[in-house]
N, C-alpha and C positions, 0 to 999 in steps of 0.2 A: 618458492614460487618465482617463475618467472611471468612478471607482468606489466604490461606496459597502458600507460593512462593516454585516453584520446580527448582532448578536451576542443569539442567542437562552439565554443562561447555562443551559445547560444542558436535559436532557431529566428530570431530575427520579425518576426508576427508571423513565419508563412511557414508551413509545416512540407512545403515540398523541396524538401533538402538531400540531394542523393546520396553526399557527401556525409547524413547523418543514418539516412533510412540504410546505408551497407551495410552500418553494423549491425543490423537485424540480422540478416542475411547469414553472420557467421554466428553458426554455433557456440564459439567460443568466446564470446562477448556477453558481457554486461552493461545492457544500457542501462544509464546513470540518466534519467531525467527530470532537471531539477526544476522548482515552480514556487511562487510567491507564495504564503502562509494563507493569505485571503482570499486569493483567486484560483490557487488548487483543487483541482486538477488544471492547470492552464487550458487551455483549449487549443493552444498549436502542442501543448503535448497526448491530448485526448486523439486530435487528429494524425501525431505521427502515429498511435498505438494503432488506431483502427486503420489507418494508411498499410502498416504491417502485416495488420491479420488477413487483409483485404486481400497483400499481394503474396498471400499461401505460407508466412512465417509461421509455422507449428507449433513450436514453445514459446513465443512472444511474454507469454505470464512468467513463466522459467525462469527467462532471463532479460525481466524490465524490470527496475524500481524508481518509484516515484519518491525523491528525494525532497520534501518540504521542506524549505529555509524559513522556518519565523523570527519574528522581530521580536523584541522586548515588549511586553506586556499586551502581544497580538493573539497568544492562546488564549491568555487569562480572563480577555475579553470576551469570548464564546460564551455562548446559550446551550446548554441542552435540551432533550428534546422534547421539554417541560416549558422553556423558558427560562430558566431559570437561570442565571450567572452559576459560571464552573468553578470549582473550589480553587484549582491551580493550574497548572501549564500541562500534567500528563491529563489530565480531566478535560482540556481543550483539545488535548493533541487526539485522544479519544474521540471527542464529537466531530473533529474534522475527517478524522479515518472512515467515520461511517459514510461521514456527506463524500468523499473521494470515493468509499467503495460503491457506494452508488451511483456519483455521475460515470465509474467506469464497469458497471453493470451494465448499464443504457447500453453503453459498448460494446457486448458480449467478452470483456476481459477483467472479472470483477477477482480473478486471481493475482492479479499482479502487485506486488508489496510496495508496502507504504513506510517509511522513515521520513521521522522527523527531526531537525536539526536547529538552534539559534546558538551561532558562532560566539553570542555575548558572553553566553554564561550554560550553556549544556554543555554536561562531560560527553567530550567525542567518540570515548570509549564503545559506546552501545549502538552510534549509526555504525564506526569502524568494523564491529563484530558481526552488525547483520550484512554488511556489504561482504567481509569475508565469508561468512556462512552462504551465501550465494554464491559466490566464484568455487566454492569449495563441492556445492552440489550439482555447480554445472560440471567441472570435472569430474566427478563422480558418475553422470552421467554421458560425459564423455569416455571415463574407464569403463563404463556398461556396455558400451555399443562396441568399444574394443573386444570384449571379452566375447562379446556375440557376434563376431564378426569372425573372429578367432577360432572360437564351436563352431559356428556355419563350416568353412575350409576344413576344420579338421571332419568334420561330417561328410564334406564332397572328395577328400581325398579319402577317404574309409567308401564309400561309395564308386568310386573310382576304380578303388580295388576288387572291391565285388563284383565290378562291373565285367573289369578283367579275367578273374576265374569265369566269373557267369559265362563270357565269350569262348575262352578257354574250353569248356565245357561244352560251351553248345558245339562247336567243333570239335570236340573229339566225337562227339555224337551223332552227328552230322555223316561223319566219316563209316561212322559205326554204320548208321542205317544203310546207307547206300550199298555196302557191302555185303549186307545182311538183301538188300533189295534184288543185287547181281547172284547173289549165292545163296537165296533161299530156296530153292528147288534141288531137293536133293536128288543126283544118281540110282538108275535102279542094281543095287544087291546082286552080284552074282555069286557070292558063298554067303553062307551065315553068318549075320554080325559077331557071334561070341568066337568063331573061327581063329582070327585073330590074336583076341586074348589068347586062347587054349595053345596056337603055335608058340 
């Protein structure tokens, strides 16, 4: 891979940032949008996603993740949707996923992936591997549109060529008819056709 990290610190409370909304913009990006454990979805990050979708980005779900950083003993705390106290930290990390995938349904972007993170004491290993499994599907989908773009040319120069005979043809034709136009009326016969042959 080559790849290079943008790390824009943040959105500041205001989610009208051009400087961050570009990277929507390019296909080959991964937005990385990170949010407090408690207040996830943030709301300046609800508003860049819908800011996105708004302004005609098409795969926005593709390629945004919603990165949670929780604290020490911030999952553990969570309710399910019982009430009930959660047994542990992936049991929290679950009931918060629902409540994000819902306040970004309201959105119409209830696609967009969820990782969760606490730098204390989580192996990095499993955010590290979903973040590359996305980089790795956006390019995949970037080799897709190559190879379809690739078919299309080979289709229009195969096309191209036929087009050429087809011309080809229709002028030799062309040529034919008018000929056949000036020299359809035959001469009248002054000996017998088989005359000819027989000399």
């Amino acid at each position: 891979y080559s790849l290079r990290i943008i790390d824009t610190r943040g959105v500041d409370q205001t989610a009208q940032r051009a400087d961050i909304e570009c990277h929507f913009d390019n296909p080959r990006t991964l937005v990385v949008l990170c949010s407090k454990f408690m207040d996830a979805p943030e709301q300046t990050v609800q508003m860049l996603l819908e800011r996105s979708k708004a302004a005609g980005v098409s795969d926005v779900e593709s390629r945004s993740v919603v990165l949670v950083l929780a604290r020490p003993n911030e999952a553990v705390s969570m309710k399910d949707h019982a009430g009930h106290p959660v047994a542990d930290d992936e049991e929290g990390y679950d009931v918060k996923r629902d409540q994000i995938a819902s306040a970004l349904s309201r959105i119409g972007l209830p696609a967009v992936s969820v990782c969760f993170f606490n730098a204390m004491y989580d192996d990095f290993a499993p955010t590290r591997n979903s973040i590359v499994k996305m980089i790795d599907q956006i390019r995949d989908r970037q080799a897709k549109r190559i190879s379809n773009l690739s078919a299309t040319i080979e289709r229009l120069i195969q096309n191209k060529e036929q087009e050429e005979t087809h011309a080809v043809f229709n002028e030799a034709m062309r040529r034919v008819l008018v000929w056949l136009d000036k020299n359809g009326a035959l001469g009248e016969l002054t000996e017998s056709i088989q005359q000819q042959l027989v000399s």
